[in-house]
VOPAGU-2260 file (C-alpha; in pm, 1 decimal, decimal comma):
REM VOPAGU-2260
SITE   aa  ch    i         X         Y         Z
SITE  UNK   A    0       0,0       0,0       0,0
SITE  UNK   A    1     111,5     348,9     -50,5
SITE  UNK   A    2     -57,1     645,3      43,3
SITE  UNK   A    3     -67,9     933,6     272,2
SITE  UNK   A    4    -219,2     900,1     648,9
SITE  UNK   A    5    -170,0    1244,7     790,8
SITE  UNK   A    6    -380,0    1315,4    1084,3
SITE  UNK   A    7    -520,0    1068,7    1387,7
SITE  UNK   A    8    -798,6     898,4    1195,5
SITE  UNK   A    9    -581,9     789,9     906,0
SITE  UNK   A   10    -356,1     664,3    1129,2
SITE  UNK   A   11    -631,5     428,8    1284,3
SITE  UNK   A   12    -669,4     274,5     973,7
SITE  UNK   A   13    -288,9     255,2     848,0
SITE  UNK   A   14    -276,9      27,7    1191,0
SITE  UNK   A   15    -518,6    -208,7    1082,0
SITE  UNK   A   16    -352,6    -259,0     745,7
SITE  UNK   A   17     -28,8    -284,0     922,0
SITE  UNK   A   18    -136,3    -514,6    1145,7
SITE  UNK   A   19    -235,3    -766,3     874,3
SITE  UNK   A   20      67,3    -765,6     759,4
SITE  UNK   A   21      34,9    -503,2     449,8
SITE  UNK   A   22     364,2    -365,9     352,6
SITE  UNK   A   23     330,0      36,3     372,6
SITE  UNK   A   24     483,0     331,4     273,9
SITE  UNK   A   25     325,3     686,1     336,4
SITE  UNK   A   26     421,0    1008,1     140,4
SITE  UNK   A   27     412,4    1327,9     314,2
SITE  UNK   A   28     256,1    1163,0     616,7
SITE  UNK   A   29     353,8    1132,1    1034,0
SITE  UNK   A   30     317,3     763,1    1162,1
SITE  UNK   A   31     511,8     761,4    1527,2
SITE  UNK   A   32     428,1     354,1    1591,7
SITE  UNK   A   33     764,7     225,8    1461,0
SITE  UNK   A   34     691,5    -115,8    1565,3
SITE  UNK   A   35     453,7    -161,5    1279,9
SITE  UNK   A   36     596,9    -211,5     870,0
SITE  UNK   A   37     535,3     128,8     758,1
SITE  UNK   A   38     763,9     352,8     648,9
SITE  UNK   A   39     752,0     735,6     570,7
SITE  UNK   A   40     840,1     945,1     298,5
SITE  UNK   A   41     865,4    1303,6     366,1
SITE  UNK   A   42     986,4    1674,5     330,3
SITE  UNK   A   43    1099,6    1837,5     645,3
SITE  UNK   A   44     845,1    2025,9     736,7
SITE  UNK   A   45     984,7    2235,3    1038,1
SITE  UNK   A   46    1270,1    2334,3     791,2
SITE  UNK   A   47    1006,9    2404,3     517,9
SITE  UNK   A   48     829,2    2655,0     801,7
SITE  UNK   A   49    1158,2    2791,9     866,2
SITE  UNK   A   50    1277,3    2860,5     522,5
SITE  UNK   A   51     985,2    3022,7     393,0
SITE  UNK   A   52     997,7    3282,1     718,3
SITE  UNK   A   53    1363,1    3345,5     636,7
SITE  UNK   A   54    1296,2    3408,0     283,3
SITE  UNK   A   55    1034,3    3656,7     382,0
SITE  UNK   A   56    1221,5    3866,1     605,3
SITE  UNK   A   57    1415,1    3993,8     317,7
SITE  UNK   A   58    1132,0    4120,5     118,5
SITE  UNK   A   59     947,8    4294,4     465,6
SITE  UNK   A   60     935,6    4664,9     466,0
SITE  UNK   A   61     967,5    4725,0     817,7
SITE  UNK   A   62     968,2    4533,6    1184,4
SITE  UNK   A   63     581,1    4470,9    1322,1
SITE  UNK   A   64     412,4    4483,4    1040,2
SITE  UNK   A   65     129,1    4209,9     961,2
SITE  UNK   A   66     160,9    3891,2     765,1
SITE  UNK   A   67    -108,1    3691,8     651,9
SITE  UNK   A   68     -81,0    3298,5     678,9
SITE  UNK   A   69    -313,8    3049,2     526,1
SITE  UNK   A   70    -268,3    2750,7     758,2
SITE  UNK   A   71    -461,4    2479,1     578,4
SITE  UNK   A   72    -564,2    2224,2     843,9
SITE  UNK   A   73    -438,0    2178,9    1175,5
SITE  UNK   A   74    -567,1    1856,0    1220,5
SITE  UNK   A   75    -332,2    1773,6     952,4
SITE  UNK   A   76     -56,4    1697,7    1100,1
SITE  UNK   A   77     205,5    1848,6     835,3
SITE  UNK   A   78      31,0    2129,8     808,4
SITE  UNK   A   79      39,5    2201,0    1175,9
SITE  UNK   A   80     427,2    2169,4    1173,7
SITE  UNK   A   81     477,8    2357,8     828,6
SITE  UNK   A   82     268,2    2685,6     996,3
SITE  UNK   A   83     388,6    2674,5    1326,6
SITE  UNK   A   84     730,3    2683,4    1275,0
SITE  UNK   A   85     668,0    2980,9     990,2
SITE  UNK   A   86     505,3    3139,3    1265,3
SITE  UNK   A   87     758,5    3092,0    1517,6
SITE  UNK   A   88    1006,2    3205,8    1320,8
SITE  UNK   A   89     860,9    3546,8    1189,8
SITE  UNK   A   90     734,5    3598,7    1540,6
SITE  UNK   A   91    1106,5    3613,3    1694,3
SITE  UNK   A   92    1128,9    3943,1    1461,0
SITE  UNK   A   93     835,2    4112,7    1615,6
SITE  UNK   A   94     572,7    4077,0    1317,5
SITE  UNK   A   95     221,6    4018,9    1336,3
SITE  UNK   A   96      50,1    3674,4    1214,1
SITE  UNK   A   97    -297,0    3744,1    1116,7
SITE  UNK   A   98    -418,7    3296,3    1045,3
SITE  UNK   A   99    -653,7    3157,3     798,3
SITE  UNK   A  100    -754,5    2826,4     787,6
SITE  UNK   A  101    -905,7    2564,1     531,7
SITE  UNK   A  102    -855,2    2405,1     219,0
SITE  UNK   A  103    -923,1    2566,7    -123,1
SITE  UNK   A  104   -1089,5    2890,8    -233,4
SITE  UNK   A  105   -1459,7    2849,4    -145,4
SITE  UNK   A  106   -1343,9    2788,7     218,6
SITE  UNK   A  107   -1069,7    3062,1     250,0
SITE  UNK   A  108   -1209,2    3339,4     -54,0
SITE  UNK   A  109   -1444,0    3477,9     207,4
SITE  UNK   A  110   -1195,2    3544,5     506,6
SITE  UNK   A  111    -909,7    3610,6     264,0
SITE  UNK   A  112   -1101,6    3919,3     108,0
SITE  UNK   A  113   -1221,0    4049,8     366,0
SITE  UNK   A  114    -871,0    4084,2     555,2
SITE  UNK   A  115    -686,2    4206,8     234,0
SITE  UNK   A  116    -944,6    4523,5     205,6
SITE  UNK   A  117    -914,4    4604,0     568,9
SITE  UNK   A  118    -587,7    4507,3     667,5
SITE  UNK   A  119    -225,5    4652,5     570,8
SITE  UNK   A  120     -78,4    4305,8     484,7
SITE  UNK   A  121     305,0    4331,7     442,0
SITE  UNK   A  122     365,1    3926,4     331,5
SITE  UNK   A  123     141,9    3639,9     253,3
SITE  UNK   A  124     190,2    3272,6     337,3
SITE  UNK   A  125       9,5    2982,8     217,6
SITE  UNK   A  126     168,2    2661,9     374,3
SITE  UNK   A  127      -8,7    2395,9      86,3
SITE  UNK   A  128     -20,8    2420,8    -322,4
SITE  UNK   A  129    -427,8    2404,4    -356,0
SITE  UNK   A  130    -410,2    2743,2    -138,6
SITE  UNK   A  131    -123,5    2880,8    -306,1
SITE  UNK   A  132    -307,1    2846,3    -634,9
SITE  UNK   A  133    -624,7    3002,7    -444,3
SITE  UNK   A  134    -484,5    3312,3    -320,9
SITE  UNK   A  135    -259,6    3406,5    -596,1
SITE  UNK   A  136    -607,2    3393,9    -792,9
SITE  UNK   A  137    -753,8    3576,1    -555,8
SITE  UNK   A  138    -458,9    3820,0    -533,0
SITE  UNK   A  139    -495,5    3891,3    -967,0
SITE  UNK   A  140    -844,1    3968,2    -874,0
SITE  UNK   A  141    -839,0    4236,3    -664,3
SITE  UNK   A  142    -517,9    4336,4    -824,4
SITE  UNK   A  143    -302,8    4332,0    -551,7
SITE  UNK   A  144      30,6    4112,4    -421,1
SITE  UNK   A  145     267,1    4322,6    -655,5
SITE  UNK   A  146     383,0    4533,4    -358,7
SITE  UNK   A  147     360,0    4182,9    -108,6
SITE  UNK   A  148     585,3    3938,9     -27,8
SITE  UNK   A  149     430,4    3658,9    -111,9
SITE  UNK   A  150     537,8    3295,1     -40,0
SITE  UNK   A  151     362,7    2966,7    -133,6
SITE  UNK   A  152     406,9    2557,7    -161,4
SITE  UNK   A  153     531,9    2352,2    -414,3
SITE  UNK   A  154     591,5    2387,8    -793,6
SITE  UNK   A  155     334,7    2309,3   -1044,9
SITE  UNK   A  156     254,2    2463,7   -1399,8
SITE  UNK   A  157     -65,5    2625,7   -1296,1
SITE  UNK   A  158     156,8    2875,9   -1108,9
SITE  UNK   A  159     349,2    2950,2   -1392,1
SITE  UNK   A  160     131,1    3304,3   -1505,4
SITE  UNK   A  161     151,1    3422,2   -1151,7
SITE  UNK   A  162     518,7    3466,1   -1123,7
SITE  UNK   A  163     564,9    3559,2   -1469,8
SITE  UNK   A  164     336,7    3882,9   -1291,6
SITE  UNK   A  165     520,0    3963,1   -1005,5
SITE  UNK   A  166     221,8    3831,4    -788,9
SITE  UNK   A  167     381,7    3486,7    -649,9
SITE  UNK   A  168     784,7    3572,3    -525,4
SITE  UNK   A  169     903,3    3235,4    -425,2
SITE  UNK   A  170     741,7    2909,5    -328,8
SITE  UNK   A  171     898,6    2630,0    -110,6
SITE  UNK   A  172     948,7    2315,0    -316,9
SITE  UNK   A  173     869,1    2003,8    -134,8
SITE  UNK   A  174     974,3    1718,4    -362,1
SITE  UNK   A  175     631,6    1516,2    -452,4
SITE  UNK   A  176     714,6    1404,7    -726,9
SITE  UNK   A  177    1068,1    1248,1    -593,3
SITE  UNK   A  178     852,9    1137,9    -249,7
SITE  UNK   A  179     606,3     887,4    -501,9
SITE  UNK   A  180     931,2     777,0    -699,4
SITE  UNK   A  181    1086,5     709,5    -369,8
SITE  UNK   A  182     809,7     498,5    -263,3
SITE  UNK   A  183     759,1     298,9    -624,1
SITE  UNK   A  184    1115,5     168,2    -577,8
SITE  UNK   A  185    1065,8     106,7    -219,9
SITE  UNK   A  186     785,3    -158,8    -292,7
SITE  UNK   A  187     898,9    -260,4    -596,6
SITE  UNK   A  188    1195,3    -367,2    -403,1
SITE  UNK   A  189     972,8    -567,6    -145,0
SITE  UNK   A  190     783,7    -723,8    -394,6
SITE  UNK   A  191    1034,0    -814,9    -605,4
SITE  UNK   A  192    1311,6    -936,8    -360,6
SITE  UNK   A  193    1178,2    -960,0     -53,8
SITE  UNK   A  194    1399,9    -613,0     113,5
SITE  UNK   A  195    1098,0    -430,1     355,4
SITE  UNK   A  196    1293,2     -93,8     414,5
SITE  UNK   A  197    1124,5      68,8     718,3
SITE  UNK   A  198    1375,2     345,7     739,1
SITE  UNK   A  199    1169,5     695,9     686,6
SITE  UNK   A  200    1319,2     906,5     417,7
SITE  UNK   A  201    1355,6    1310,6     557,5
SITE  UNK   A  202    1365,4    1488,6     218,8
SITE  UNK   A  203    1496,0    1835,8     218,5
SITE  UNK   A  204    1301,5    2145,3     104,6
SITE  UNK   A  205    1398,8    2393,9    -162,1
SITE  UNK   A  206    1328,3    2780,4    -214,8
SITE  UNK   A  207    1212,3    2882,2    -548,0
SITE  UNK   A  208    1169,9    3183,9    -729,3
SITE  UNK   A  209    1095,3    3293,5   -1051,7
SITE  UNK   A  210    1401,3    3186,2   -1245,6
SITE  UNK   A  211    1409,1    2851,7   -1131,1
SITE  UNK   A  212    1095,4    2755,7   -1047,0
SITE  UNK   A  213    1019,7    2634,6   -1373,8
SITE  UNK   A  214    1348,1    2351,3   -1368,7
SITE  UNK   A  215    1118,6    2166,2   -1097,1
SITE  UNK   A  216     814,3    2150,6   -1260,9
């Protein structure tokens, strides 16, 4: 089995399988009961929180200003680690996190326009790729992000028009494609010869801006 089990419930049911005996590997996922035959394949996520604060410091005007974060999930557990480290990190240099959750525009569009209009955002941070997509659409809307810093998660072609316009700066790369290749040979090399490798795989992440971005695609 591969797949991703990233919060409590999944985990529930990655035990069962494991129990039976089901050779696993999970991509982008946290599984803590090492006594079962699962494995993990994942980006670092603290480092991935980290990173993208770093970056952003650069591009901030000025100390205490606001920065808007689109947390996903926190019952996710990666997206829990990605934002709070982000936001520990930006915190340390006195700025302001203003936090939206949920998946996806229809969940976020709402909250997210409402905050831009109001609020003097200095940086934006979305901490997953369907809410990097969202907001940088939502950003060409209202026809702003061109005087932002604005960070997002993972490379993927649909992104391509946004950094071409100076809306998206940079986005932090985390490997998915090299996480399901990863886990392909992993099986293939149980099923094939018998080796069950339950060694988890800590990928690391990578920054990427607008002339490079496209080499990851």
């Amino acid at each position: 089995l591969i797949t991703i089990a990233d919060s409590e419930k999944a985990n529930v049911w990655i035990s069962r399988f494991a129990r039976r005996g089901i050779s696993t590997v999970l991509l982008s996922s946290y599984y803590e009961d090492h006594s079962m035959e699962v494995s993990c394949i994942k980006v670092d996520h603290k480092r991935c929180g980290r990173l993208a604060a770093e970056f952003m410091r650069y591009g901030l005007k000025e100390n205490g200003g606001k920065v808007l974060m689109f947390c996903g999930n926190r019952e996710i557990y990666s997206n829990r680690i990605y934002a709070e480290n982000f936001e520990e990190e930006l915190r340390k240099s006195g700025y302001e996190i203003i936090k939206v959750e949920g998946f996806g525009r229809e969940e976020i569009e709402e909250a997210a326009s409402g905050i831009l209009k109001k609020e003097r955002i200095q940086g934006i941070f979305m901490n997953n790729a369907r809410n990097t997509y969202s907001v940088c659409g939502i950003l060409q809307e209202l026809q702003l992000g061109r005087d932002m810093m604005v960070v997002g998660t993972d490379a993927f072609q649909e992104l391509s028009p946004y950094f071409e316009e100076g809306i998206l700066n940079a986005v932090i790369c985390q490997y998915h494609w090299q996480q399901g290749a990863h886990a392909v040979k992993k099986m293939y090399e149980y099923l094939s010869r018998g080796i069950q490798d339950k060694e988890d795989e800590i990928l690391s992440p990578v920054l990427l801006l607008k002339n490079n971005y496209s080499c990851f695609l």
